[in-house]
Backbone atoms as SQL, in Angstrom:
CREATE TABLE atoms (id INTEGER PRIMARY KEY, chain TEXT, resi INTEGER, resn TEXT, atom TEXT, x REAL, y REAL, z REAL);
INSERT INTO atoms VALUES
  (1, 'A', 1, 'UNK', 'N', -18.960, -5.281, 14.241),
  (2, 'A', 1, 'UNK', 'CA', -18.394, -5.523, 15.558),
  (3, 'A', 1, 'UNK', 'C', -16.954, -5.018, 15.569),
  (4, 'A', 2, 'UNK', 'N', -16.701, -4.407, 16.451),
  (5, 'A', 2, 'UNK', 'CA', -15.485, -3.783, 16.930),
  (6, 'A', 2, 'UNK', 'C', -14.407, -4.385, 18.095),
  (7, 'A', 3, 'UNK', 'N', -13.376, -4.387, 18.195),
  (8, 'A', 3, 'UNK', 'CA', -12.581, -4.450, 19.309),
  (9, 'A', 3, 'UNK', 'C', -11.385, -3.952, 19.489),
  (10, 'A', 4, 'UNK', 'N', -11.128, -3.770, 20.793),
  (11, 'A', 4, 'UNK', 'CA', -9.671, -2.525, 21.323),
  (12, 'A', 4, 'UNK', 'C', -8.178, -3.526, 20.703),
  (13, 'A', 5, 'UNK', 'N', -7.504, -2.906, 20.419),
  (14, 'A', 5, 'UNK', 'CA', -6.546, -3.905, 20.144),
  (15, 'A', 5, 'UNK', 'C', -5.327, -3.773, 21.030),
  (16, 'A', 6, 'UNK', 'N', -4.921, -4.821, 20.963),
  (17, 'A', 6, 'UNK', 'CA', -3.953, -4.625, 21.836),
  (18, 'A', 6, 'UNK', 'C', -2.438, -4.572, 21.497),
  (19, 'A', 7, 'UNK', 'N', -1.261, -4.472, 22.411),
  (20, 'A', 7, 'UNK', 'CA', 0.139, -4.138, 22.383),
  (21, 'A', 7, 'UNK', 'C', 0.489, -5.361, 21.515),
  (22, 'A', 8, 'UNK', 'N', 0.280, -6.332, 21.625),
  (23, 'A', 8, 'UNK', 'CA', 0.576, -7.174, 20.384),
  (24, 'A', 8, 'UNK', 'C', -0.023, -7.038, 19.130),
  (25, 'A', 9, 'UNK', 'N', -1.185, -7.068, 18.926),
  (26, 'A', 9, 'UNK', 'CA', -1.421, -6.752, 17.823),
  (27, 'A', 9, 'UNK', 'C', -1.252, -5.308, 16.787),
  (28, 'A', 10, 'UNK', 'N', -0.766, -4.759, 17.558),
  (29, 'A', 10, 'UNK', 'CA', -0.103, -3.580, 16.888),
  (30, 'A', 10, 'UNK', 'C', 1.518, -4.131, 16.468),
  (31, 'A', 11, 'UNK', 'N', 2.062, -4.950, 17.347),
  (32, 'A', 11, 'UNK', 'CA', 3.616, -5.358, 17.343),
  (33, 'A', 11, 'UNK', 'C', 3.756, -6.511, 15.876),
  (34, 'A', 12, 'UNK', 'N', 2.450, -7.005, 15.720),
  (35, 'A', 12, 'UNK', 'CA', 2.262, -7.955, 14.913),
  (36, 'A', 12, 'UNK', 'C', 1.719, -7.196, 13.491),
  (37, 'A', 13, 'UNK', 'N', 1.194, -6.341, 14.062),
  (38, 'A', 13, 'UNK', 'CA', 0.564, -5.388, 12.453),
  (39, 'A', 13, 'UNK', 'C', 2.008, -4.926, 12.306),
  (40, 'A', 14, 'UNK', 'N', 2.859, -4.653, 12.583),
  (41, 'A', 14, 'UNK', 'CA', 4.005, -4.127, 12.235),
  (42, 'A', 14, 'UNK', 'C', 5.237, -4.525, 11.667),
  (43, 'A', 15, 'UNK', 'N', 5.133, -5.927, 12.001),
  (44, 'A', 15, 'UNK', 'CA', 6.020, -7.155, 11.873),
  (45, 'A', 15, 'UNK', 'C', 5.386, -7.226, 10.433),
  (46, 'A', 16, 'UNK', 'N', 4.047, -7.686, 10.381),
  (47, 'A', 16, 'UNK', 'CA', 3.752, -7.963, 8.942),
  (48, 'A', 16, 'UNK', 'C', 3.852, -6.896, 8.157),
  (49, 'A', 17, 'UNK', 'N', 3.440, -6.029, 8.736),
  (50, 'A', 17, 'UNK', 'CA', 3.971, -4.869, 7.439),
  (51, 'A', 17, 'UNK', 'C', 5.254, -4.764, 7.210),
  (52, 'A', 18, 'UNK', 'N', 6.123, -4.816, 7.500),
  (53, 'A', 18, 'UNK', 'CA', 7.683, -5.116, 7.520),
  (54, 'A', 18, 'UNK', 'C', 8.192, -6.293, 6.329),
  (55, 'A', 19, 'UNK', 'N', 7.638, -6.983, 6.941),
  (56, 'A', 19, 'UNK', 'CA', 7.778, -8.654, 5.797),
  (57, 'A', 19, 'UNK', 'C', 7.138, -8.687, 4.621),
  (58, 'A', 20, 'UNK', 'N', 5.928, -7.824, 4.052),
  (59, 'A', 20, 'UNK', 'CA', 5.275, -7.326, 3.286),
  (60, 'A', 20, 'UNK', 'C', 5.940, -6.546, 2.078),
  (61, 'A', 21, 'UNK', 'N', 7.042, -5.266, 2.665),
  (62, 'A', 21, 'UNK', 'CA', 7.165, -3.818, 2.478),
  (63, 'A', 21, 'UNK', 'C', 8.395, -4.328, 1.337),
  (64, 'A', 22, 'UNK', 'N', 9.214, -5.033, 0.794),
  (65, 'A', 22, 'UNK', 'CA', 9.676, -5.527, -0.411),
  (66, 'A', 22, 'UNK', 'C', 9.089, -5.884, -1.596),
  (67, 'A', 23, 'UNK', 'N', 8.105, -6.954, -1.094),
  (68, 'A', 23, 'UNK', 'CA', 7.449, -7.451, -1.976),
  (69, 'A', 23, 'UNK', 'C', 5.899, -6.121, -2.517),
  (70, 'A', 24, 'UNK', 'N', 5.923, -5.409, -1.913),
  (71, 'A', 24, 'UNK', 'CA', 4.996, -4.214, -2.245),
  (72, 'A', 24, 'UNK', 'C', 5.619, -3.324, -3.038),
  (73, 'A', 25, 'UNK', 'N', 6.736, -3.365, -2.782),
  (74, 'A', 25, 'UNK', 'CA', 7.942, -1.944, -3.466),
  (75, 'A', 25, 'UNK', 'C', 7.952, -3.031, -4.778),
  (76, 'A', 26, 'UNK', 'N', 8.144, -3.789, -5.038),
  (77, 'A', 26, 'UNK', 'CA', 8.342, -5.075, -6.214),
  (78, 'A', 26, 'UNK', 'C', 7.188, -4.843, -7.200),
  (79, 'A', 27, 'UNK', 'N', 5.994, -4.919, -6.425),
  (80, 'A', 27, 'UNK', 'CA', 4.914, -5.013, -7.017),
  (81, 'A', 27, 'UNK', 'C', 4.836, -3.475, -8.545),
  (82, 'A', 28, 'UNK', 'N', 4.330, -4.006, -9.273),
  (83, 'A', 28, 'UNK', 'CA', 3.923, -3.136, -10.604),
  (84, 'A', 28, 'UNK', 'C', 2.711, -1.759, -10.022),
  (85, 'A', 29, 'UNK', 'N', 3.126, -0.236, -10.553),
  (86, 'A', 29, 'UNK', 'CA', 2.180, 0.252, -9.605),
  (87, 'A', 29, 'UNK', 'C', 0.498, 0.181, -9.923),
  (88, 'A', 30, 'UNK', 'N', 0.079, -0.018, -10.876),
  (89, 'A', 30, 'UNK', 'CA', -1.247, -0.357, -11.469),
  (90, 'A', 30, 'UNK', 'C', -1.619, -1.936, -10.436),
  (91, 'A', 31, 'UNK', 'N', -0.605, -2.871, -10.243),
  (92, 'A', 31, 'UNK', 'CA', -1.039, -3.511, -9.394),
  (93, 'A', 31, 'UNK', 'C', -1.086, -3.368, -7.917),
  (94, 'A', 32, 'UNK', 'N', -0.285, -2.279, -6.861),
  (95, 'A', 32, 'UNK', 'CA', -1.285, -1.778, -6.197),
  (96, 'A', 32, 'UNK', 'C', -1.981, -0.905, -6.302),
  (97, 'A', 33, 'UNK', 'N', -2.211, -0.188, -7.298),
  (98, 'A', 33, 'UNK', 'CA', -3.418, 0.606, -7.542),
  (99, 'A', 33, 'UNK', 'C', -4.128, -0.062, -7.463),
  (100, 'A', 34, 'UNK', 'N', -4.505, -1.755, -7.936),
  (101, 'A', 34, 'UNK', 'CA', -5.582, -2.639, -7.541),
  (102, 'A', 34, 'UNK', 'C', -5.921, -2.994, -6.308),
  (103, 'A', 35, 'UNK', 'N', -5.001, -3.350, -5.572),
  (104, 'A', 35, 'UNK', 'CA', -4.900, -3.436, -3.684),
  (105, 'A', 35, 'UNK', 'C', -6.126, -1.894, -3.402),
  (106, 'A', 36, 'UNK', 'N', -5.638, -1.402, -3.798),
  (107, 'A', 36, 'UNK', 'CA', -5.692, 0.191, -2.990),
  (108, 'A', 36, 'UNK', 'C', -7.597, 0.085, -3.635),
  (109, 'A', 37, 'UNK', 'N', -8.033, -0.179, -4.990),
  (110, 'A', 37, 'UNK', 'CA', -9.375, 0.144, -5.478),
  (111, 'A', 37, 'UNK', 'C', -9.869, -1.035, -4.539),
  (112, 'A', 38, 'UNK', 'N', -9.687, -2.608, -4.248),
  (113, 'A', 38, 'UNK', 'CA', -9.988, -3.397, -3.373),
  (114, 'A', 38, 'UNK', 'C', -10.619, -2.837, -2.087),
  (115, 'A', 39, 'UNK', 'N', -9.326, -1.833, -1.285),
  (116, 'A', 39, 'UNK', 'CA', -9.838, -2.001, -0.297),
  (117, 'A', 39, 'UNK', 'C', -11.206, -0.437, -0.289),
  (118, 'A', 40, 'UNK', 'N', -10.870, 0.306, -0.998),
  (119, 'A', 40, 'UNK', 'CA', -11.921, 1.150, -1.330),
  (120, 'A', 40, 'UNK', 'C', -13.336, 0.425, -1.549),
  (121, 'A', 41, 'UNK', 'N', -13.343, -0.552, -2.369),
  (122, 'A', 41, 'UNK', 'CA', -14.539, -1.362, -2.260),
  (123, 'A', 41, 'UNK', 'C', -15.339, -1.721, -1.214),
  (124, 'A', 42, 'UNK', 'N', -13.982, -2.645, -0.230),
  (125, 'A', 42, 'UNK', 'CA', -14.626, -2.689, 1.088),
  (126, 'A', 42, 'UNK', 'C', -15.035, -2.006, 1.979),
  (127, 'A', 43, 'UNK', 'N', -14.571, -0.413, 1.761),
  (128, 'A', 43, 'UNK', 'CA', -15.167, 0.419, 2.816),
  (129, 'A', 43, 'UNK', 'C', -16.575, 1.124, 2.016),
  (130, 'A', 44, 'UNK', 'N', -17.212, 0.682, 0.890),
  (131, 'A', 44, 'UNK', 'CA', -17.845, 1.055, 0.168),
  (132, 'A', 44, 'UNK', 'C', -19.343, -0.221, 0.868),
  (133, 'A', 45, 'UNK', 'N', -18.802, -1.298, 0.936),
  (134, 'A', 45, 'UNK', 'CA', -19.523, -2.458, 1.742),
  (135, 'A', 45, 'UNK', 'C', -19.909, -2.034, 2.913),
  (136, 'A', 46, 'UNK', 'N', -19.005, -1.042, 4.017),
  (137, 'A', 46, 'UNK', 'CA', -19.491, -1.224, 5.235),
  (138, 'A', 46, 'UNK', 'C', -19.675, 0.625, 5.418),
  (139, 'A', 47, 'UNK', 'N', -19.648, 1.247, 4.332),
  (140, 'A', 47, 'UNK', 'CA', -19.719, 2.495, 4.610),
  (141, 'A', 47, 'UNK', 'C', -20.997, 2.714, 5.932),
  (142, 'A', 48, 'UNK', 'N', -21.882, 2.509, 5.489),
  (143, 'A', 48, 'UNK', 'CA', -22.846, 2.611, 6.674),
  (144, 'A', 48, 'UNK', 'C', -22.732, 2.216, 8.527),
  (145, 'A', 49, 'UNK', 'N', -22.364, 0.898, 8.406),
  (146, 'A', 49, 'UNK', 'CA', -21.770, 0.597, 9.857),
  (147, 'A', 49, 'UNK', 'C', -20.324, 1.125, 10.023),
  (148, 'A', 50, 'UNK', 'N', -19.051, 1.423, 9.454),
  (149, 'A', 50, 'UNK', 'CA', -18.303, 2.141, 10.071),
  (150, 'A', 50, 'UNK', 'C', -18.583, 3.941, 10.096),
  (151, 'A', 51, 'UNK', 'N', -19.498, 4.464, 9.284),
  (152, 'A', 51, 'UNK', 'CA', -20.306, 5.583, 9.457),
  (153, 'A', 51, 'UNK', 'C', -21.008, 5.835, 10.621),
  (154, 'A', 52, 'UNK', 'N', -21.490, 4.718, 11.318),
  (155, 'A', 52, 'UNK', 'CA', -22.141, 4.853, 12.753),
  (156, 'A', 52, 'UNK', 'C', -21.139, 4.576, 13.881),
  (157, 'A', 53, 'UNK', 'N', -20.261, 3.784, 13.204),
  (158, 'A', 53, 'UNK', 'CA', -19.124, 3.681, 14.020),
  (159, 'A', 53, 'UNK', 'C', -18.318, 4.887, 14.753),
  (160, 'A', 54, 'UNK', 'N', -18.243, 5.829, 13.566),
  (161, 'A', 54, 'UNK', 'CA', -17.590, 7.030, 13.725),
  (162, 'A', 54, 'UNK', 'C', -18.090, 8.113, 14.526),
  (163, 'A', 55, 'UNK', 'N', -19.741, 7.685, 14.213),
  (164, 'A', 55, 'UNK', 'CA', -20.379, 8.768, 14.735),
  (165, 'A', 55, 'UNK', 'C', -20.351, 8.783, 16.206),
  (166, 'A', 56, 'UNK', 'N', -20.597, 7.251, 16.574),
  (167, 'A', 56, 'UNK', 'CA', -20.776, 7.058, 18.297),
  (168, 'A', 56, 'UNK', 'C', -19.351, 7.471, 18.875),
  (169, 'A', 57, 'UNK', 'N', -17.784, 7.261, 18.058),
  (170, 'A', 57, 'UNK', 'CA', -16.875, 7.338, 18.776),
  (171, 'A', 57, 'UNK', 'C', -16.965, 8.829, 18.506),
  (172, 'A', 58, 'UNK', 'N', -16.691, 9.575, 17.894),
  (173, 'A', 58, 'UNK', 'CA', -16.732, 11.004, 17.512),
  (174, 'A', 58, 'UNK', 'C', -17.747, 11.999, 17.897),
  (175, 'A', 59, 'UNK', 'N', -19.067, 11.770, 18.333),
  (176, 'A', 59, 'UNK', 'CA', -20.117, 12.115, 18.307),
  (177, 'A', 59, 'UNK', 'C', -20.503, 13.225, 17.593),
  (178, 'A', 60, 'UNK', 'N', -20.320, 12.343, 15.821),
  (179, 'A', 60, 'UNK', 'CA', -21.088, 13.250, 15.166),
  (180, 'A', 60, 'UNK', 'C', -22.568, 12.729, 14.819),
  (181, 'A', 61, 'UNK', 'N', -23.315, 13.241, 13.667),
  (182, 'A', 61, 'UNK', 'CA', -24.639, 12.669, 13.580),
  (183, 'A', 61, 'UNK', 'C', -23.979, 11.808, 12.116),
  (184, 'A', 62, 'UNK', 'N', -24.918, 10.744, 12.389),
  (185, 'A', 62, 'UNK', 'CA', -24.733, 9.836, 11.193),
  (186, 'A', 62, 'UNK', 'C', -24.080, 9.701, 9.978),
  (187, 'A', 63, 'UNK', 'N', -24.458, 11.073, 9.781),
  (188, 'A', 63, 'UNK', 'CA', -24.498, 11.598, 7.958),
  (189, 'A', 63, 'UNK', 'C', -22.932, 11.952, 7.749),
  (190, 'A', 64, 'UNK', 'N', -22.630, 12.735, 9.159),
  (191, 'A', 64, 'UNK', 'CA', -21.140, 13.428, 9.013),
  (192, 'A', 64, 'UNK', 'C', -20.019, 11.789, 9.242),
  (193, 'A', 65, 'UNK', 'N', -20.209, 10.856, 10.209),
  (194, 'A', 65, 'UNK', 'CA', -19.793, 9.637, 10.012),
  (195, 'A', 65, 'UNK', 'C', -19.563, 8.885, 8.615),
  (196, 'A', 66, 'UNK', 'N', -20.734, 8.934, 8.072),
  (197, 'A', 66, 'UNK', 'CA', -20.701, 8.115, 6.347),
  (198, 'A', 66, 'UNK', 'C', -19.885, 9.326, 5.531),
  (199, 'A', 67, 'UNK', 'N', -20.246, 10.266, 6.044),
  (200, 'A', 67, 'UNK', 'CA', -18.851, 11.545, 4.983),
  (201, 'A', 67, 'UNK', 'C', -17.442, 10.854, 5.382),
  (202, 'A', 68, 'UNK', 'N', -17.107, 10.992, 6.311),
  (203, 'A', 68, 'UNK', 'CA', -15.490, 10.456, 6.967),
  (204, 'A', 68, 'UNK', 'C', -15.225, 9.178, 6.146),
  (205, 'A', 69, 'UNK', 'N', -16.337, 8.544, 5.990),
  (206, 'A', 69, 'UNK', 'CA', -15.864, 7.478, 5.238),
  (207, 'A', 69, 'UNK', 'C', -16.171, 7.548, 4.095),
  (208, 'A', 70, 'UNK', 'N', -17.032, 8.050, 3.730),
  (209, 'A', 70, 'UNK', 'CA', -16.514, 8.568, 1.881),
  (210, 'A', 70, 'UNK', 'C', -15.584, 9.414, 1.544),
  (211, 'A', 71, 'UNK', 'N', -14.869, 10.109, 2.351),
  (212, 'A', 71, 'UNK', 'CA', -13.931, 11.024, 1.791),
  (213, 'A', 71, 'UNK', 'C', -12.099, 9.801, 1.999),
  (214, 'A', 72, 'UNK', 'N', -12.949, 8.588, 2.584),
  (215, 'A', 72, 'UNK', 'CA', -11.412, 7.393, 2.674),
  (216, 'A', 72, 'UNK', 'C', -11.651, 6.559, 1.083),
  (217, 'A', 73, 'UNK', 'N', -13.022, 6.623, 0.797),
  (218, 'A', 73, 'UNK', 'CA', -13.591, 5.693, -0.381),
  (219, 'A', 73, 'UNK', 'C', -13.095, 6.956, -1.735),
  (220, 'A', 74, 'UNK', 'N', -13.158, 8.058, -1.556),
  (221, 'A', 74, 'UNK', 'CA', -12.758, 8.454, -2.535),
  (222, 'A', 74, 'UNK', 'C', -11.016, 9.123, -2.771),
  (223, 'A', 75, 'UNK', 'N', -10.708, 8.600, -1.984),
  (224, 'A', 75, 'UNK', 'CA', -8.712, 8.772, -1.917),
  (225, 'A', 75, 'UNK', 'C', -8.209, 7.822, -2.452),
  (226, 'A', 76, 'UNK', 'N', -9.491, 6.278, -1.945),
  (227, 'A', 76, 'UNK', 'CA', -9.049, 5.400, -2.776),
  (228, 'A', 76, 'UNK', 'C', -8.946, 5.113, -4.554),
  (229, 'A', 77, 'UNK', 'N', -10.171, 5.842, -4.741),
  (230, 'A', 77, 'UNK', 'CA', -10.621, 5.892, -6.172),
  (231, 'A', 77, 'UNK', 'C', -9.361, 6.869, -6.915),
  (232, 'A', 78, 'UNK', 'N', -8.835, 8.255, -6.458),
  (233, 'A', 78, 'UNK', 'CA', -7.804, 9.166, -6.472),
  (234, 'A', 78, 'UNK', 'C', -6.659, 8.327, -6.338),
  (235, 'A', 79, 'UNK', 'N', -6.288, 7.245, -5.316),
  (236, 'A', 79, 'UNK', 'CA', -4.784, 6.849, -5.538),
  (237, 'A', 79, 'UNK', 'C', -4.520, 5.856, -6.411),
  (238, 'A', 80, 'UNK', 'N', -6.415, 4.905, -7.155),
  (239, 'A', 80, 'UNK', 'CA', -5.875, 4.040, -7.926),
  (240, 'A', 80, 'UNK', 'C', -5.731, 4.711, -9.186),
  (241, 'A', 81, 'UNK', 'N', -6.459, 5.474, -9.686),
  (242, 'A', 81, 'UNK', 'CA', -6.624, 6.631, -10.656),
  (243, 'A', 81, 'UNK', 'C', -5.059, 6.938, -10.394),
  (244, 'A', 82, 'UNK', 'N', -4.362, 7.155, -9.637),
  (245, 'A', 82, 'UNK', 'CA', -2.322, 7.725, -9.759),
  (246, 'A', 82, 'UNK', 'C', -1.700, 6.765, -10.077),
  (247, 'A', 83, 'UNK', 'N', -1.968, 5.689, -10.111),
  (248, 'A', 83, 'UNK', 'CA', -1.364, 3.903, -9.863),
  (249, 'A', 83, 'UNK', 'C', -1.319, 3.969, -11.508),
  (250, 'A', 84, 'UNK', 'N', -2.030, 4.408, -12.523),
  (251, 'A', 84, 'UNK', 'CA', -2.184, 4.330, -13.904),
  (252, 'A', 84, 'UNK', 'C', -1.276, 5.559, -14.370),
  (253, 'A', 85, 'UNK', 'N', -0.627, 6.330, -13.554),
  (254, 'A', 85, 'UNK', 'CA', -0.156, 7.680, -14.035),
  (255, 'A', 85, 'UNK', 'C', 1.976, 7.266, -14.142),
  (256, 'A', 86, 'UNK', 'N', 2.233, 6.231, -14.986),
  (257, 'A', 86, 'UNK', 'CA', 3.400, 5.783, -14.853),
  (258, 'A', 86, 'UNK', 'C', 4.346, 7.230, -15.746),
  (259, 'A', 87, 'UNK', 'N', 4.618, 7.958, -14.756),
  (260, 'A', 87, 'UNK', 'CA', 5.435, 9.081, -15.100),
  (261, 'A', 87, 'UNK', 'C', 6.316, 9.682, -14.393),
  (262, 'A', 88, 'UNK', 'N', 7.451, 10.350, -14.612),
  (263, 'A', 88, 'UNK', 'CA', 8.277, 10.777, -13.935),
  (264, 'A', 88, 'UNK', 'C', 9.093, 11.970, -14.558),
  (265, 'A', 89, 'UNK', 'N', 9.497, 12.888, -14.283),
  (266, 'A', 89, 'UNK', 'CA', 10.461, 13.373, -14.711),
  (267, 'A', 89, 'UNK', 'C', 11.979, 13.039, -15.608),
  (268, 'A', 90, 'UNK', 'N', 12.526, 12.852, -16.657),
  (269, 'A', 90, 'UNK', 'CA', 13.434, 12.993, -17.089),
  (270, 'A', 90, 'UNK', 'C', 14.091, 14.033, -17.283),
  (271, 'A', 91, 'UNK', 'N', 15.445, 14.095, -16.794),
  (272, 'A', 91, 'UNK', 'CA', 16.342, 15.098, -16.632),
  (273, 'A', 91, 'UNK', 'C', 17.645, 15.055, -17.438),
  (274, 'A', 92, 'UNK', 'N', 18.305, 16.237, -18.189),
  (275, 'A', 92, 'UNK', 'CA', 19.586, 15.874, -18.730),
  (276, 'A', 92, 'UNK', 'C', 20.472, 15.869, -18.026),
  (277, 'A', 93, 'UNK', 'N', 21.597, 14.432, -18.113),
  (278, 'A', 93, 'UNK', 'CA', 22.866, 14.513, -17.342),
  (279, 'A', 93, 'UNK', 'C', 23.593, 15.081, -17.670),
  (280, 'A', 94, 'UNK', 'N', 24.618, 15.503, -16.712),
  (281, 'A', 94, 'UNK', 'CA', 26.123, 15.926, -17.322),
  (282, 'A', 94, 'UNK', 'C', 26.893, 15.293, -17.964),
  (283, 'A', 95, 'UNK', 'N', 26.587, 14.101, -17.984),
  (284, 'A', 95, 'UNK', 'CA', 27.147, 12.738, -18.879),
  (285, 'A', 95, 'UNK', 'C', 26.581, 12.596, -20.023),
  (286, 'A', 96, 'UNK', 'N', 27.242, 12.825, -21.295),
  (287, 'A', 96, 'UNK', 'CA', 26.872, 12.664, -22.477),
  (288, 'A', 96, 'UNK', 'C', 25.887, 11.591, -22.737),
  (289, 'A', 97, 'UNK', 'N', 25.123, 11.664, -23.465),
  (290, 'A', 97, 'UNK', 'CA', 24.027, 10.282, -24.282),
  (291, 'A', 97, 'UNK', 'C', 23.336, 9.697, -22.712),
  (292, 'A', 98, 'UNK', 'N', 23.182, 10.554, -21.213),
  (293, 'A', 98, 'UNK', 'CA', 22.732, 9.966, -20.461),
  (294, 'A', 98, 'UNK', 'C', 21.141, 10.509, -20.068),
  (295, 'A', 99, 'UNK', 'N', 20.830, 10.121, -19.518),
  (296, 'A', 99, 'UNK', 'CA', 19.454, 10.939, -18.972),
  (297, 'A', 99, 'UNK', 'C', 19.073, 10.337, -17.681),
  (298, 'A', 100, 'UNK', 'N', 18.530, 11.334, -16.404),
  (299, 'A', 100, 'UNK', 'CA', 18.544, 11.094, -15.380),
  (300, 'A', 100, 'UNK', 'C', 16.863, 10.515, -15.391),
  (301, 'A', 101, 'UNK', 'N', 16.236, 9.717, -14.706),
  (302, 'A', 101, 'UNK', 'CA', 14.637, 9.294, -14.358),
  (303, 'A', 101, 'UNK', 'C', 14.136, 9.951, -13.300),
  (304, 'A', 102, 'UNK', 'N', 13.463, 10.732, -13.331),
  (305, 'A', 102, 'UNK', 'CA', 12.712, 10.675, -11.601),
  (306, 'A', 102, 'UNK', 'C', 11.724, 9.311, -11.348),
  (307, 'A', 103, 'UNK', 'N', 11.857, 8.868, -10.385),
  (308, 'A', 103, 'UNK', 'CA', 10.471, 7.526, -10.494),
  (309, 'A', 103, 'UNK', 'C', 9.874, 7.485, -9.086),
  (310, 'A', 104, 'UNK', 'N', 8.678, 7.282, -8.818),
  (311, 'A', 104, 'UNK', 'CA', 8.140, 7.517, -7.597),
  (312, 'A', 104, 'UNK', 'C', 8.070, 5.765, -7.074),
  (313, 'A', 105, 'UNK', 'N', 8.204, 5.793, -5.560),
  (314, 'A', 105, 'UNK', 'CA', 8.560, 5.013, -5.264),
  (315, 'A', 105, 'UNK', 'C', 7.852, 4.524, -3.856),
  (316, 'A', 106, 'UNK', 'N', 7.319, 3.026, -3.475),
  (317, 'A', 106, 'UNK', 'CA', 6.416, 3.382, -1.890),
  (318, 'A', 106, 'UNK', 'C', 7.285, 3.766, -1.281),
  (319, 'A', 107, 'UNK', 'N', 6.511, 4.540, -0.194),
  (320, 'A', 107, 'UNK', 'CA', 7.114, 5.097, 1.051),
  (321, 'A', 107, 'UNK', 'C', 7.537, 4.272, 1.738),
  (322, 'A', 108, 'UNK', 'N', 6.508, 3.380, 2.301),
  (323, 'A', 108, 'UNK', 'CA', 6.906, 2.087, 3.552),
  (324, 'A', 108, 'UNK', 'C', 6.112, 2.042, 4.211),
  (325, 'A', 109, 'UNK', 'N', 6.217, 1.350, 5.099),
  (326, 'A', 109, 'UNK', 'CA', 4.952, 1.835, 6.614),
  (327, 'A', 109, 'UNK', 'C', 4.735, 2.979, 7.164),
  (328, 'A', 110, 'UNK', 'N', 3.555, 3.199, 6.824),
  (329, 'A', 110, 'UNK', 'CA', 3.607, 4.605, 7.654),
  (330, 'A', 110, 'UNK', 'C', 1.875, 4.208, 8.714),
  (331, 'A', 111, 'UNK', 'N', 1.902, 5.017, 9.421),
  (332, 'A', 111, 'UNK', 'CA', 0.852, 5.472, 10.404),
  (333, 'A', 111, 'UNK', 'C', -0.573, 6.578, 10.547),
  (334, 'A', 112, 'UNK', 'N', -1.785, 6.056, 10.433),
  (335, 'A', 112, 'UNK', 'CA', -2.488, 7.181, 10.133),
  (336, 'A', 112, 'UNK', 'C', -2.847, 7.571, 11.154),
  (337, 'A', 113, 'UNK', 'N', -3.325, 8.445, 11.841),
  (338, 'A', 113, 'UNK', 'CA', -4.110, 8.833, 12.659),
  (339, 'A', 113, 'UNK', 'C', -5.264, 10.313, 12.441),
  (340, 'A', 114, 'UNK', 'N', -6.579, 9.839, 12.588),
  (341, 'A', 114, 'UNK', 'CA', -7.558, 10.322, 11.994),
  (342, 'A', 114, 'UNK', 'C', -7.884, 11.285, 13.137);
């Protein structure tokens, strides 16, 4: 089951993502790499009904619907698979005995549109 959402609940998805977006940057990245394999799971649960989902809003046939959503189920599998990749660049400073880190870092809220 589906429904339109409305001007608040976008104002409220936003708010919480906001109040969230510290404690996510905090978080260890292997532990959201776990968030991230989670919710891959769940679209692994409903691949089929949001596959028809897609199809009726999109009007593709079935098959191309359950693709759209396996190609979200396997970005997930790809970003928790990066969540284990704790690496960065080290660089030499101009400062004696120093060394610079590269370290990757969340973005923040961002917006998808499919």
């Amino acid at each position: 089951k589906s429904r339109k959402a409305t001007d608040e609940d976008y104002d409220r998805c936003l708010a919480t993502m906001e109040s969230a977006k510290k404690e996510w940057a905090m978080m260890p990245m292997p532990a959201r790499g776990e968030v991230v394999r989670a919710l891959g799971l769940e679209f692994r649960k409903h691949k089929k009904s949001l596959g028809n989902l897609i199809s009726l809003e999109m009007g593709k046939i079935a098959k191309e619907g359950e693709g759209e959503v396996q190609e979200v189920i396997d970005m997930c599998d790809y970003a928790c698979g990066l969540s284990r990749q704790l690496s960065g660049k080290m660089i030499p400073s101009e400062r004696p005995e120093h060394m610079l880190i590269e370290q990757w870092n969340p973005l923040g809220m961002i917006g998808v549109i499919t």
